[in-house]
N, C-alpha and C positions, 0 to 999 in steps of 0.2 A: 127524118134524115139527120139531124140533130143533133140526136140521143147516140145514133150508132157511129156518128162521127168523133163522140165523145169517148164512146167505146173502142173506139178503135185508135184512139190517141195513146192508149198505155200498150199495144204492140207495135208502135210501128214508129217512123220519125226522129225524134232528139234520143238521145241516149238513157237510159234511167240510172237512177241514182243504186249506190251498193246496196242501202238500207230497203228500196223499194226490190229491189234483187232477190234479197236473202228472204224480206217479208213473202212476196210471192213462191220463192221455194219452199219454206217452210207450209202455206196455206197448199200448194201442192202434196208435198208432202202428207201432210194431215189428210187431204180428202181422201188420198189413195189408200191409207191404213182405212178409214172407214167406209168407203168403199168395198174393201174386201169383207169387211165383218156384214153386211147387208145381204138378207137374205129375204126369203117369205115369209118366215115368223114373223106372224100378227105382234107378238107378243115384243118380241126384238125391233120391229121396226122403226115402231113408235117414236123410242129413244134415237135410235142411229138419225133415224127422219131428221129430227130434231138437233140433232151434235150436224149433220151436212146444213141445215138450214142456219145454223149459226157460221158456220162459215163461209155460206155465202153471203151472208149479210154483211162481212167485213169485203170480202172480195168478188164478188158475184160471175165477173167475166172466169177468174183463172176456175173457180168450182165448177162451174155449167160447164165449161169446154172439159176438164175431166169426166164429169156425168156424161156427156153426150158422148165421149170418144168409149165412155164404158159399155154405155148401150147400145151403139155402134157393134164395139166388140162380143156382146156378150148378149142375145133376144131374151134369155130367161131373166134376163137383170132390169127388164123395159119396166113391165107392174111396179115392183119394189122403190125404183126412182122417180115412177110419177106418182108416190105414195107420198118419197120426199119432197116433192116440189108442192105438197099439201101445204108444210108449212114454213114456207117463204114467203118474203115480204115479196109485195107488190113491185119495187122495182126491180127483185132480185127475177119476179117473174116476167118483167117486160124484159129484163137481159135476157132470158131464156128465150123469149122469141125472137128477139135478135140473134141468139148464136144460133140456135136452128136454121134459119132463114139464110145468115152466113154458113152454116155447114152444107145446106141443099146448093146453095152455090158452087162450093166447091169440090163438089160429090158432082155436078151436072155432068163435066166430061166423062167421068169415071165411068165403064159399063159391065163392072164388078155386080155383081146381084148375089146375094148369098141364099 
């Protein structure tokens, strides 16, 4: 409970600073350009894998919550991004069960089924 209360200190409560601002749009930013370049090439994926696991290393909540809203949006994108979550660090992947877990939440009411 801890971990996610921790995580959930950089959305919500005191205000953030411009610099913590602009850092997380820019890291936004970023995943969504590579995001789009992500496809099923073996050969391609390796690398992009790789360019999304470094950025979530720096940021782990704001990347995951774009991955998840990608795969959300997009079933044929599911493979590809649990290709990248190959190679993320260990907490970058306890975040990841945490946003999951927080997305099934908030999905609970919803009875949207695609």
């Amino acid at each position: 409970m801890l971990r996610g209360q921790v995580w959930l200190s950089g959305s919500g409560g005191r205000p953030k600073s411009v610099e913590v601002v602009w850092a997380e749009a820019e890291i936004r930013h970023a995943t969504k350009k590579l995001l789009k370049r992500i496809s099923s090439d073996k050969k391609k994926l390796k690398q992009d894998a790789r360019s999304v696991a470094r950025l979530a290393h720096s940021s782990p909540v704001v990347v995951l919550e774009a991955i998840l809203n990608n795969a959300v949006a997009y079933d044929n994108q599911i493979a590809p991004l649990v290709e990248c979550c190959a190679f993320m660090t260990p907490f970058a992947l306890d975040c990841a069960s945490f946003m999951m877990v927080r997305h099934c939440i908030r999905m609970r009411g919803t009875t949207s089924v695609k």
